[in-house]
C-alpha positions, 0 to 999 in steps of 0.5 A: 802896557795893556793887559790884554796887549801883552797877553796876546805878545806874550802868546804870539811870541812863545808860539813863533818860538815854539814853530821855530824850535823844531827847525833850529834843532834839526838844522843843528841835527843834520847839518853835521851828518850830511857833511860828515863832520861838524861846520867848524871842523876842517875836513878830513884828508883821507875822507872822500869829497862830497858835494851837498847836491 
């Protein structure tokens, strides 16, 4: 490969993951506070229903 060809992959790539980091963490972040527990947990019986709206 050139050297220049992957220097600019190299470089586009680590900024797409950078941008993306920031939203992966929060959706792992608040997904489990709006919901009040974590996705693969089964709800509470006793905890009232609330929709995601």
């Amino acid at each position: 490969m050139h050297a220049d060809l992957h220097q600019f992959l190299s470089r586009f790539i680590g900024t797409i993951l950078l941008a993306l980091a920031p939203v992966v963490f929060m959706a792992f972040v608040s997904m489990p506070l709006s919901l009040n527990r974590h996705p693969g947990e089964l709800p509470q019986l006793d905890a009232p229903i609330r929709h995601m709206t």
